[in-house]
C-alpha positions in Angstrom: 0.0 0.0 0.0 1.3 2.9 -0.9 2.6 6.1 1.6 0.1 9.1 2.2 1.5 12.3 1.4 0.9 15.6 3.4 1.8 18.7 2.0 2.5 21.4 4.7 2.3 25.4 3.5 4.5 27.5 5.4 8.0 26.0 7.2 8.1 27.7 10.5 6.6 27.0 13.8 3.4 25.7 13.1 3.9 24.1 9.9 7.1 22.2 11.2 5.7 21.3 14.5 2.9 19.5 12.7 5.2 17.4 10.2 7.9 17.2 12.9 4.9 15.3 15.5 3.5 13.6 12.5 6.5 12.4 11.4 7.0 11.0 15.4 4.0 8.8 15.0 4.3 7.6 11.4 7.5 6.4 9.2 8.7 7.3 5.6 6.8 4.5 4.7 3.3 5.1 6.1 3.3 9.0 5.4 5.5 11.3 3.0 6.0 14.7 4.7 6.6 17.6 1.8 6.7 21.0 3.0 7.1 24.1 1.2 9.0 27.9 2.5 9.1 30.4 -0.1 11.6 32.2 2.6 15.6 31.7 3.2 14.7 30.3 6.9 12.9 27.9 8.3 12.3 26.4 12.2 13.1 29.8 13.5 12.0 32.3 16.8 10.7 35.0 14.9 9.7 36.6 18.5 13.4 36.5 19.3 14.3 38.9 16.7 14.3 42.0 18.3 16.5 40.4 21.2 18.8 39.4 18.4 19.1 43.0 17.0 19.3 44.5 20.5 22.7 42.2 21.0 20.6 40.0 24.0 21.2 36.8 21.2 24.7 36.6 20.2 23.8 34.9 16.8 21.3 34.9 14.2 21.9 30.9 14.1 20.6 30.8 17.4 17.1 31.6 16.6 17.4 28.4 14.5 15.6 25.3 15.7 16.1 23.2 12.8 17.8 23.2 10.1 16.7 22.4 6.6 19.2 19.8 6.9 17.8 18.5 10.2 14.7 18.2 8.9 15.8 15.6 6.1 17.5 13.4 8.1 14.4 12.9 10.0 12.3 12.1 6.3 10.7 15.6 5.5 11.0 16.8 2.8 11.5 20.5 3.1 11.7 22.4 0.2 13.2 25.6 0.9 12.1 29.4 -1.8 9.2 27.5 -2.8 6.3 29.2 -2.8 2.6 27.8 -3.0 0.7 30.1 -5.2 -2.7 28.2 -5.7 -4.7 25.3 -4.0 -7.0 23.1 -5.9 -9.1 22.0 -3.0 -11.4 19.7 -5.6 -7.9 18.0 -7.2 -6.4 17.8 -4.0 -3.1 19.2 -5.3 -0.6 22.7 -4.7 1.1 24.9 -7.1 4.6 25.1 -6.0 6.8 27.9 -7.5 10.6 27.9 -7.3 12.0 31.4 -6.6 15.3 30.5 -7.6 14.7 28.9 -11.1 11.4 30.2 -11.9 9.5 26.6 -12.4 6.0 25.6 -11.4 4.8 22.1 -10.5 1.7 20.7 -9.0 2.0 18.6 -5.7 -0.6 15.9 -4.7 -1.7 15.7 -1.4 -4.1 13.7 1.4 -3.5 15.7 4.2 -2.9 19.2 3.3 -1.5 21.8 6.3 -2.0 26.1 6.2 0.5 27.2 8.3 1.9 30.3 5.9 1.5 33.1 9.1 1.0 36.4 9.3 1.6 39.8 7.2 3.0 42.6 8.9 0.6 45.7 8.0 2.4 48.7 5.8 0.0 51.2 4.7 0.7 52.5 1.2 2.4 55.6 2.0 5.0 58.0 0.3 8.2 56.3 0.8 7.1 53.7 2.8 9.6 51.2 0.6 12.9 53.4 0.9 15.8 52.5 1.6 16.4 52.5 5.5 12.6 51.4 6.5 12.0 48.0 7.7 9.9 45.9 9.3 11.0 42.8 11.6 9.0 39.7 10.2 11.5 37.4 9.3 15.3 36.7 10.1 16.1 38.2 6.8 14.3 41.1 7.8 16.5 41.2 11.2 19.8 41.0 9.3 18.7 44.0 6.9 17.9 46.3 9.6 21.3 45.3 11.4 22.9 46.0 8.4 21.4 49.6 8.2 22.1 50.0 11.9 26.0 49.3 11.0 26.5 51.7 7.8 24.1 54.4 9.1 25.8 58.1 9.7 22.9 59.4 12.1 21.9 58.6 15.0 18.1 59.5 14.9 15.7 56.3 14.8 11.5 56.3 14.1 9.3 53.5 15.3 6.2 53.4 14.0 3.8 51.6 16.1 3.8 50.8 20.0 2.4 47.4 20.1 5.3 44.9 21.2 7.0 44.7 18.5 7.3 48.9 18.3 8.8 48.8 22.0 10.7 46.0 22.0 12.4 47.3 19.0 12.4 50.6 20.5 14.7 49.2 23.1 16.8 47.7 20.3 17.3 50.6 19.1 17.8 52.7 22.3 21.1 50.0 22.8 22.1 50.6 19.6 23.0 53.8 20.6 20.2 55.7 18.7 17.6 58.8 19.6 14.3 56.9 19.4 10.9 58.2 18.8 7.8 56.2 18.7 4.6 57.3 17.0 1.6 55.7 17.7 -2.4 56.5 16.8 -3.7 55.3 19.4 -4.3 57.4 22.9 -1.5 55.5 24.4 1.2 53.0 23.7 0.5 49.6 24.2 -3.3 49.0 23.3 -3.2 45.8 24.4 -4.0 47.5 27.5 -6.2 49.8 28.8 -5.1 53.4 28.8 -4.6 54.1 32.1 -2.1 50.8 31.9 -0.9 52.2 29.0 0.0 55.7 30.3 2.3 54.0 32.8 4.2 52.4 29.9 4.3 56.1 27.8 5.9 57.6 31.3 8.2 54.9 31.5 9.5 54.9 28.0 10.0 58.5 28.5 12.1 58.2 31.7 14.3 56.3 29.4 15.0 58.7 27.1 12.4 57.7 23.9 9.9 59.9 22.8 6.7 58.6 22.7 4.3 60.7 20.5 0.1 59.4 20.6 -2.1 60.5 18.0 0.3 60.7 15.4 -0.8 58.8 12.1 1.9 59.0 9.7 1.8 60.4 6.7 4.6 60.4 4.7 8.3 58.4 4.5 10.0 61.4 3.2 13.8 60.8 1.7 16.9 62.6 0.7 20.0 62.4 -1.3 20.1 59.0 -2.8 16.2 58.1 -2.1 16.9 57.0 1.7 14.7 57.5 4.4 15.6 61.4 6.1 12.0 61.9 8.1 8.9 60.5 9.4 5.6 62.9 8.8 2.5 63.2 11.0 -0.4 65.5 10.2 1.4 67.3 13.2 4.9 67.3 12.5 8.2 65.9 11.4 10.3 63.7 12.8 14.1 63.3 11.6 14.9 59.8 10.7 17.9 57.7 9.3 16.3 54.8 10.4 12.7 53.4 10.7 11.5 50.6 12.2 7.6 49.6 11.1 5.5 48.3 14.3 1.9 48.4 13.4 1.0 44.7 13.9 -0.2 41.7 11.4 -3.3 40.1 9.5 -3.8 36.6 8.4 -1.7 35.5 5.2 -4.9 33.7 3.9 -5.3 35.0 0.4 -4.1 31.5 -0.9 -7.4 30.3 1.2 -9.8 33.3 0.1 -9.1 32.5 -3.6 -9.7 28.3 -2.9 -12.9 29.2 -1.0 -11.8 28.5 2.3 -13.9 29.8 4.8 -12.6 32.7 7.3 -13.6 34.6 9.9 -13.9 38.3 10.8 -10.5 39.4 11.1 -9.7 37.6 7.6 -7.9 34.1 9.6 -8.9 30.6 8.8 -11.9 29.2 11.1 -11.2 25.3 12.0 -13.0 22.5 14.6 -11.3 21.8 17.6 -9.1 18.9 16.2 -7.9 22.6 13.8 -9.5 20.9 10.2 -10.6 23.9 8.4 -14.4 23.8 8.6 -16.2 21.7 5.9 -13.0 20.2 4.8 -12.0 16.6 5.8 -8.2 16.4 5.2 -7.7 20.0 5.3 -5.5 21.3 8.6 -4.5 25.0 9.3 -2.8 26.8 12.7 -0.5 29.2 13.9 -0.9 33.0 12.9 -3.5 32.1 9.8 -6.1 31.5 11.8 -8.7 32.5 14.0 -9.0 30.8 17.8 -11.7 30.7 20.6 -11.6 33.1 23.4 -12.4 31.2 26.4 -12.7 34.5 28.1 -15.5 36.4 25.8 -16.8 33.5 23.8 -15.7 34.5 20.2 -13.3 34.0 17.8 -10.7 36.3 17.5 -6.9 36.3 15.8 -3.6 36.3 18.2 -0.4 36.1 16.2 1.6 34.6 19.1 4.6 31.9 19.1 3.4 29.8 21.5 -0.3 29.2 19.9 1.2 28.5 16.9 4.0 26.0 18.1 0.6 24.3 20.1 -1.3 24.6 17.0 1.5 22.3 15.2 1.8 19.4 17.9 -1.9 18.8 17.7 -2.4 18.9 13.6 1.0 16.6 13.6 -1.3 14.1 15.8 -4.3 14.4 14.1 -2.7 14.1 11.1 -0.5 11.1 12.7 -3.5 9.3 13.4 -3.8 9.9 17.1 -6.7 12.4 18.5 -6.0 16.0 19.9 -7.8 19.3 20.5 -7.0 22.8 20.9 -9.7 24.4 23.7 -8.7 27.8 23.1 -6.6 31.0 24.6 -7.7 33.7 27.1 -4.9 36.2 25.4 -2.0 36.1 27.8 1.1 38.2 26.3 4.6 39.7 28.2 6.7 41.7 26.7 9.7 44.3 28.1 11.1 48.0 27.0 14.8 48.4 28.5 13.7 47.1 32.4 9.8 47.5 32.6 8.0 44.7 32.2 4.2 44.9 30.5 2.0 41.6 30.7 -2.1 41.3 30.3 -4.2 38.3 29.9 -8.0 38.2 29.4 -10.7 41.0 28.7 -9.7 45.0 28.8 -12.4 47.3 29.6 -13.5 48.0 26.0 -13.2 44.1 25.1 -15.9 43.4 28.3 -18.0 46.4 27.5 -18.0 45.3 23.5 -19.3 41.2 24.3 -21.6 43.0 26.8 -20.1 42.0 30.2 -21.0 44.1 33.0 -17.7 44.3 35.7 -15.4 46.2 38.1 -12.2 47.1 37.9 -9.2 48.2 40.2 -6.0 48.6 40.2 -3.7 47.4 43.3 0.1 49.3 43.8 2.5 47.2 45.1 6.4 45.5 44.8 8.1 42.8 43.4 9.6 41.3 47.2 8.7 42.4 50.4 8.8 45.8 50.7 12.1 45.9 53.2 14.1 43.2 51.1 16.8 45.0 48.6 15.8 46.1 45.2 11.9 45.9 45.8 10.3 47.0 42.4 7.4 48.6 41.8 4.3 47.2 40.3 1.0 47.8 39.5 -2.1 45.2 38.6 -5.4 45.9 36.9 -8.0 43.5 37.5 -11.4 43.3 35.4 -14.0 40.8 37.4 -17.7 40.2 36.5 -19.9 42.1 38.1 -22.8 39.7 38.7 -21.0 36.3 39.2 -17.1 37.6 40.2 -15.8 35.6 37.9 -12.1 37.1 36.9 -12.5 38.6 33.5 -8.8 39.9 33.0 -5.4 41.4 34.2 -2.9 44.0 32.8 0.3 44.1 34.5 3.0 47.0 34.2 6.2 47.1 36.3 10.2 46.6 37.0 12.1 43.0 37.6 9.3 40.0 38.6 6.1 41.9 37.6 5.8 39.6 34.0 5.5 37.0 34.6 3.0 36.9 37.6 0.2 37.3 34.9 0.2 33.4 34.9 -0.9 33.2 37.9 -4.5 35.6 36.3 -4.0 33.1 33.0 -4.9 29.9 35.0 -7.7 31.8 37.1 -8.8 32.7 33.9 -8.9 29.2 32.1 -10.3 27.7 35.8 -13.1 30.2 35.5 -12.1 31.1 39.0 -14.1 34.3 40.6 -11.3 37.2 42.3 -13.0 35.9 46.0 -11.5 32.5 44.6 -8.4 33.7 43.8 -7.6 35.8 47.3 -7.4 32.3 48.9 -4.9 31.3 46.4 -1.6 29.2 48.3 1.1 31.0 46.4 4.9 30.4 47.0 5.9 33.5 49.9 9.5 34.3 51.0 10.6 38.1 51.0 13.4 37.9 48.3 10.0 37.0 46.1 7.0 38.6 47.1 5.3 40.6 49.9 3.1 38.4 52.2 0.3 39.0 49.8 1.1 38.6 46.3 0.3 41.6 44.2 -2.1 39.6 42.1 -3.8 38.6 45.2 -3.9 42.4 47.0 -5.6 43.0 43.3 -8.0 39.6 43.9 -9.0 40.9 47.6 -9.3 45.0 46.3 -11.7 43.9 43.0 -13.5 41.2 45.9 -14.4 43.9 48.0 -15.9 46.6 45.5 -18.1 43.8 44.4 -19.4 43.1 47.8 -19.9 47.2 47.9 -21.9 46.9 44.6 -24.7 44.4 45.4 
């Protein structure tokens, strides 16, 4: 009997997870593993970038998982500038194009796999493809903008957007020596978080020496000698530049998917079961930042272009696809990031995401430190909390502060998942000694602060 053949689009984490843990559970002989990359890299961290351009990762081959190499000796196929330009659900086949030579071939398949990510968004703007603007998508686009950072005369650096990529490559920049501005439209940096979270984060950045400017929807690249980047304009001003960095976040890369009929949601991503087949199609599997998940929090689909979902993603489409049974229940939106030493971490609902699903709540915010407040090098912190007004249950957490605030948010993300109410979570038994945490944990003086102005409200 001869092999099955799965064709996976798209060679980085979600695409080679799934052949990778499909490959574990079925030989060369039971399944043939092809995948396609129409980039230089494959297996890679693409959230590591920035910490590779700010010097934190010594090498860009560290950001490597596994090599195209790797993956051969292990019996996939990995073809490497291939791009698939069309799917024929009905014939069951792709059409692969080599970048290099030029040629196109058709590629059976039984099990097909969408993994082919995200686009970075870049408006259509004057100059926005000169010579000195880049964005940070791939590892190719890392060493580009290292390679601008080297040969550059100025010292004057534009990000535009503040989400995390904007500030983490703010920081990049900022150790690179460089006089940073951020622009952002939005009322603060950070929309992740709500703005009074967010205005933490502006004052923060600005202690640091970046210029954070809100409101400011650019409107122009503007150049000079040679046709290389000189300025960023705003409807409000100009801002020197002899480097920019584009922040502005990511869709779906589903147009392969629109044009074979594919269904999608309302953000544009691929909707799927919970085993992640594309809906209405058998043998058809998709994950990782092409498609939309459940929000255990709200109820309703929604897209996160996150690392972690889309390595997840790839180990339960490998099983499925392997023959053994696996499900993906959902997210509740958890995300940490850093600018220089301030940490910035949420997880759930924000105020505008209850308000807009129609969830009535409380919120609070609780000051308070990293260790006990008389143990050396106590940090600041401060924790939002978003609860449900009528039942308590924990809706969601924003957390902005210095060394140890980040990560705490997982203590909120497994409230969240356990459905726990904040009167639940205040008798949490959390690890305490002072080099860690005050007696109450600031997650928990948030829990017993949101608790008691829902006892005032009934």
């Amino acid at each position: 009997m001869a092999a099955e053949r799965m064709v996976v689009v798209g060679g980085d984490a979600a695409g080679m997870s799934a052949a990778s843990q499909a490959r574990r559970l079925k030989g060369p002989d039971e399944l043939e593993i092809i995948a396609f990359e129409r980039g230089h890299f494959a297996s890679y961290s693409a959230c590591g970038i920035p910490y590779w351009v700010a010097g934190d990762v010594r090498s860009r081959d560290e950001l490597v998982a596994r090599t195209p190499h790797e993956h051969a000796e292990r019996g996939i196929d990995l073809r490497m500038r291939t791009e698939v330009r069309e799917l024929d659900v009905s014939g069951r086949r792709v059409l692969a194009h080599d970048l290099e030579t030029g040629e196109e071939s058709w590629t059976g398949y039984d099990k097909l796999v969408l993994a082919t990510g995200a686009s970075p968004l870049r408006p259509r703007l004057p100059g926005i493809d000169a010579p000195g603007v880049h964005g940070v998508q791939t590892l190719g686009d890392g060493q580009e903008l290292l390679d601008t950072l080297a040969r550059a005369k100025g010292r004057h650096a534009v990000v535009v957007g503040a989400g995390y990529i904007g500030v983490e490559m703010a920081e990049a920049l900022v150790r690179h020596g460089y006089e940073v501005t951020v622009l952002h439209r939005d009322e603060q940096p950070m929309s992740t978080l709500d703005p009074d979270m967010g205005r933490l984060v502006h004052d923060a950045m600005t202690g640091m020496g970046i210029t954070v400017v809100g409101g400011a929807a650019v409107t122009e690249i503007r150049t000079g000698p040679g046709g290389r980047v000189r300025a960023v304009a705003t409807a409000h001003g100009e801002y020197p530049a002899d480097v920019v960095v584009l922040g502005m976040g990511v869709r779906p890369r589903t147009e392969l998917a629109e044009a074979a009929g594919l269904p999608l949601g309302r953000s544009g991503g691929l909707l799927t079961d919970l085993s992640l087949r594309v809906r209405g199609h058998e043998d058809i599997w998709a994950g990782g930042d092409c498609v939309e998940v459940w929000d255990l929090v709200s109820g309703s689909m929604r897209h996160i272009a996150l690392g972690t979902h889309a390595n997840k993603h790839g180990q339960i489409i490998g099983a499925n696809v392997g023959g053994d049974y696996a499900t993906f229940p959902g997210v509740v939106g958890t995300a940490v990031s850093k600018v220089c030493d301030l940490e910035i971490a949420r997880t759930g609902l924000r105020e505008r995401d209850a308000l807009a699903v129609g969830l009535q709540f409380v919120a609070v915010t609780a000051e308070s430190t990293s260790r006990a407040g008389y143990y050396p090098d106590a940090q600041p912190m401060t924790v939002k909390m978003i609860a449900e007004r009528r039942t308590g249950r924990l809706l969601g957490v924003q957390i902005v502060g210095r060394e140890g605030a980040g990560k705490r948010v997982d203590v909120a993300a497994v409230a969240l998942t356990a459905k726990l109410t904040v009167e639940q979570m205040t008798a949490l038994d959390l690890g305490y000694a002072p080099p860690f945490s005050p007696v109450w944990d600031p997650v928990l003086v948030a829990a017993r602060k949101a608790a008691k102005k829902l006892r005032e409200a009934r």
